[in-house]
C-alpha positions as CSV (number, residue, x, y, z in Angstrom):
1,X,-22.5,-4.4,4.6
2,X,-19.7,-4.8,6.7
3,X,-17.5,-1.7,8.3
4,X,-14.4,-3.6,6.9
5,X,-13.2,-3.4,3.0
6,X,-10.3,-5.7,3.6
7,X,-11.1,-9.2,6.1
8,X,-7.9,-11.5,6.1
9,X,-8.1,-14.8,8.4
10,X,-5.9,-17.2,8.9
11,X,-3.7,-15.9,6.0
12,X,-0.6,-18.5,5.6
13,X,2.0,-18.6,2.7
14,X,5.2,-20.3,1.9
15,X,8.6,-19.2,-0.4
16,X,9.5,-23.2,-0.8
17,X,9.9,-25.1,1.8
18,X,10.2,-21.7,4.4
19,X,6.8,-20.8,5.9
20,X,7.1,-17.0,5.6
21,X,3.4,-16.4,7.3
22,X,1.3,-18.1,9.6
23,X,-2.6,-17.4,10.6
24,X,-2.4,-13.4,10.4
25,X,-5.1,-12.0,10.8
26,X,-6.1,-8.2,9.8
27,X,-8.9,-5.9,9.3
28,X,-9.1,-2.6,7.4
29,X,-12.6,-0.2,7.9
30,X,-13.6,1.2,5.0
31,X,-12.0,5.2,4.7
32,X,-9.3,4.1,7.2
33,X,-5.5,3.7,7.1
34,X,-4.2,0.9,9.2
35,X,0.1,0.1,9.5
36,X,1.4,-3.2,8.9
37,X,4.6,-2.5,11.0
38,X,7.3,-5.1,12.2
39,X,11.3,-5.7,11.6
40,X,12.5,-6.8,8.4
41,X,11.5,-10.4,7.4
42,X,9.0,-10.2,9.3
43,X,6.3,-10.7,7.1
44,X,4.8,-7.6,5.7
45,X,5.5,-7.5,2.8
46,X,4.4,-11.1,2.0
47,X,1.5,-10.3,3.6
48,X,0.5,-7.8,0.8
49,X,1.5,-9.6,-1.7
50,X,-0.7,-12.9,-0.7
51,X,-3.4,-10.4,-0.2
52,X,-3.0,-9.1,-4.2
53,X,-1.9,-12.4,-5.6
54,X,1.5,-12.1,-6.0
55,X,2.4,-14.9,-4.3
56,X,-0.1,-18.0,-3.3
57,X,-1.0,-18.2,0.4
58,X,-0.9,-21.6,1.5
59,X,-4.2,-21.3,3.6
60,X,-6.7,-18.7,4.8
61,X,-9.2,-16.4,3.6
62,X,-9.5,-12.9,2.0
63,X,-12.4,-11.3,1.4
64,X,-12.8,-7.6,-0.1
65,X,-15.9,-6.3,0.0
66,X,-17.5,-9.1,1.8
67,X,-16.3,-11.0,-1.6
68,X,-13.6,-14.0,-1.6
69,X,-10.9,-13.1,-3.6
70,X,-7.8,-15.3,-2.4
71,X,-8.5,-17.3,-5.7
72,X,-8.6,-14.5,-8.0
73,X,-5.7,-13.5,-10.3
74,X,-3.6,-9.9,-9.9
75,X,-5.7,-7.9,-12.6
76,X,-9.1,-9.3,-11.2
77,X,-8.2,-8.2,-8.1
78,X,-7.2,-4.7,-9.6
79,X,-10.9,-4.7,-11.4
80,X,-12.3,-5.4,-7.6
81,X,-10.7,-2.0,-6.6
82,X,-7.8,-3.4,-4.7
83,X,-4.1,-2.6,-6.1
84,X,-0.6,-2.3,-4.9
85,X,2.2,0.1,-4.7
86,X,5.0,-2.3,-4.6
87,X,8.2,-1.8,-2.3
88,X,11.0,0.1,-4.3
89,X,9.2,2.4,-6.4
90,X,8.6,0.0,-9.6
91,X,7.6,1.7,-12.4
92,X,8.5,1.6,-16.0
93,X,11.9,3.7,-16.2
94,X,11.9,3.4,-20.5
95,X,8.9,4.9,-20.5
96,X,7.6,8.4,-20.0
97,X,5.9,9.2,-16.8
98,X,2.0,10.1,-18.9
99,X,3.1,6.1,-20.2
100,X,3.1,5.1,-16.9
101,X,0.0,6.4,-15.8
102,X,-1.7,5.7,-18.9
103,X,-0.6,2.1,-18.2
104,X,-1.9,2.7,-14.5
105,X,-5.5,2.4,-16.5
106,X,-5.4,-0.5,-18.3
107,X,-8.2,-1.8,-16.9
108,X,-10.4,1.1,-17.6
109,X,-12.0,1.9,-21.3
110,X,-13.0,5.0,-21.5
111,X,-10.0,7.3,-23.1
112,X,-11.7,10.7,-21.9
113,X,-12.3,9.8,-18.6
114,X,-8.4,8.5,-18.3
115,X,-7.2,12.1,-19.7
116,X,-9.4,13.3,-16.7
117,X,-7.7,11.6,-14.1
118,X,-4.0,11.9,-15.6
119,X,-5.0,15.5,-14.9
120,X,-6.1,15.1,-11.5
121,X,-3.1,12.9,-9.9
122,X,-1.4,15.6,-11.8
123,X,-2.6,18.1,-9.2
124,X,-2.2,15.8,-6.3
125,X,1.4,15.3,-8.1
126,X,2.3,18.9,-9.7
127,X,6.3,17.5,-10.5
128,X,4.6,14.8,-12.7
129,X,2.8,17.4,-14.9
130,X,6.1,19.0,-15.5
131,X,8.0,15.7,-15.7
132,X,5.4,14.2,-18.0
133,X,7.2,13.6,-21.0
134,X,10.5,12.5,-19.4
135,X,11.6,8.9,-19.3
136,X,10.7,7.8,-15.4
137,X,14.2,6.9,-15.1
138,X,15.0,10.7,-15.4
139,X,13.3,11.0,-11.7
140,X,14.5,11.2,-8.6
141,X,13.4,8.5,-6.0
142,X,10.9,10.9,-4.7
143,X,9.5,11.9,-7.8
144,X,9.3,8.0,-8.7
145,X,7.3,6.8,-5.6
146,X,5.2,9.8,-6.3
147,X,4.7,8.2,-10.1
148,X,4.0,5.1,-8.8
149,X,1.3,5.8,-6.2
150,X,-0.2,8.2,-9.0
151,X,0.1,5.2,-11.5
152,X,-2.1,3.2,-8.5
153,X,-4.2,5.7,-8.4
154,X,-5.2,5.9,-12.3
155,X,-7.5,2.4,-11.8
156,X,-9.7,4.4,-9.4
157,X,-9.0,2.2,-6.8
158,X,-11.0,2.1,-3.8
159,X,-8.3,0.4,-1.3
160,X,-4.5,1.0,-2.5
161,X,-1.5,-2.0,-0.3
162,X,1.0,0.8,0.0
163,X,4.7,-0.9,0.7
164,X,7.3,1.1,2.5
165,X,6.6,4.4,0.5
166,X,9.5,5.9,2.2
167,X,12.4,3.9,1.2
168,X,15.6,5.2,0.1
169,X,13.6,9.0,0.4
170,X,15.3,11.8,2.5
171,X,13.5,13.1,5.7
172,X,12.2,16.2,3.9
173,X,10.4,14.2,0.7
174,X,9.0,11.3,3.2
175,X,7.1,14.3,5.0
176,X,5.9,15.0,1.6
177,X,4.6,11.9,0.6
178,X,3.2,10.7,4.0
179,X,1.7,14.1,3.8
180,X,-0.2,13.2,0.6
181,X,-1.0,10.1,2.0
182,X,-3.3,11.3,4.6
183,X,-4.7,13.8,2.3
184,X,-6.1,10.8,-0.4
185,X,-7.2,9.1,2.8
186,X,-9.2,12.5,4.2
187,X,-10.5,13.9,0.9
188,X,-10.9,11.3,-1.3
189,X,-12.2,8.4,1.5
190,X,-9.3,6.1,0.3
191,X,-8.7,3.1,2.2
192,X,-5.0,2.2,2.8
193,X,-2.8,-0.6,4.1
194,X,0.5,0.7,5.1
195,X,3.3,-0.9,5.5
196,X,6.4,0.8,6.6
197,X,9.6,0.5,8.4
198,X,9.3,3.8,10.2
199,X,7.4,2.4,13.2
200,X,6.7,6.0,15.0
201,X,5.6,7.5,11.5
202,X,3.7,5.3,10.8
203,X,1.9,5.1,14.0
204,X,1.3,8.8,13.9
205,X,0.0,8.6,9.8
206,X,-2.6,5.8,10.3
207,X,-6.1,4.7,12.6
208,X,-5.1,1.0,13.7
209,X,-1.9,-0.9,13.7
210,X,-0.8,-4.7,13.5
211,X,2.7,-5.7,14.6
212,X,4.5,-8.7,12.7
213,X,6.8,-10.8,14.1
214,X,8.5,-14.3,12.8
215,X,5.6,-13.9,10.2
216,X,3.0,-13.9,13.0
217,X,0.7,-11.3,14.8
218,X,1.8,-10.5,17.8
219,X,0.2,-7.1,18.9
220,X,-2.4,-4.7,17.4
221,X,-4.4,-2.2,18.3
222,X,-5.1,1.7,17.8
223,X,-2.4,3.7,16.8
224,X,-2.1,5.9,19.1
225,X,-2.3,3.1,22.3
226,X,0.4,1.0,20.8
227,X,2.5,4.8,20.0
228,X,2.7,5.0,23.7
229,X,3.1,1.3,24.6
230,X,6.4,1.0,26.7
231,X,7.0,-2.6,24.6
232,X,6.6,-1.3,21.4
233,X,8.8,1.8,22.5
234,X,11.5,-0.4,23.7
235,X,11.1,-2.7,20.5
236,X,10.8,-0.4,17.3
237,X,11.1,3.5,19.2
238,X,14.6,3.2,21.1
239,X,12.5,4.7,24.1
């Protein structure tokens, strides 16, 4: 059995006639969180979505597990263990937040078991206990990208794409959530790809680290090396 739960290779993908990615590369250990870092259009964000379906990749090879699953559709992949927390916090604003989550399992059968875990992301999530019966569009941005990382979480996921969690967040709430972040990955063993636009927190949050740029690979490496690399200070730190 392989060390790595996510193996990407030559990963390519296209939005019409614009090629948005070309040959990336990653890989993801199994309990680890590795950043997907790089400027805006640069690619990371097509790079999760190719990974979980979204979108079709043009060329390459995905394997989770050891298993292929570029050709698979979104909810197979979610079955796999693999899901996404999409960029901007999408969750279901008409419903209540215990909807959301209970829509977080749809892939799951067993009703008890699904009370269980509403509980537990509960406690990883205390606001959404007391916010449970509230329309999600009654939430504040933090308590929404809480909701939707919880409504993740409600497949039992064993690998969660996590896309720029701290969007729109002020400094205080990002803390929070990179907080919990770390503490699914160290108690729980849950392996995450991060991407995020905050270069040096995200540097400091994960293991291993791939820069993006024009949709390309072009450095990568442990977090901490490329934290104190004087080109990646000078590109993303202002250092």
């Amino acid at each position: 059995m392989s060390d790595n739960l996510l193996q990407v290779r030559g990963l390519s993908a296209s939005y019409g006639p614009i090629q948005a990615l070309h040959d990336v590369s990653l890989d993801v250990p199994r309990g680890s969180i590795v950043a997907l870092l790089g400027s805006n259009g640069a690619g990371k964000s097509t790079t999760l979505n190719a990974i979980s379906r979204l979108i079709e990749p043009s060329a390459g090879d995905i394997r989770f597990d050891g298993e292929p699953i570029r050709r698979l559709h979104s909810d197979d992949i979610v079955r796999r263990g693999l899901v996404q927390v999409p960029e901007g916090r999408q969750v279901f604003k008409d419903m209540s937040v215990r909807e959301n989550l209970e829509l977080g399992a749809y892939v799951r059968s067993s009703r008890s078991e699904v009370a269980e875990d509403i509980d537990r992301v509960c406690t990883t999530f205390p606001r959404l206990r007391e916010r449970a019966e509230q329309r999600a569009t009654t939430l504040s941005g933090g308590e929404q990208q809480m909701l939707a990382i919880a409504r993740a979480l409600m497949s039992r996921p064993r690998m969660i794409l996590l896309d720029e969690p701290s969007m729109g967040l002020s400094p205080l709430l990002v803390e929070q959530i990179f907080e919990t972040i770390q503490r699914l990955n160290r108690e729980q063993g849950l392996t995450i790809l991060l991407v995020e636009q905050d270069v040096r927190l995200a540097l400091k949050a994960s293991n291993y680290a791939y820069i993006l740029e024009n949709g390309e690979v072009s450095l990568h490496g442990p977090s901490g090396q490329l934290l104190n690399d004087p080109a990646v200070r000078r590109a993303y730190l202002g250092m």
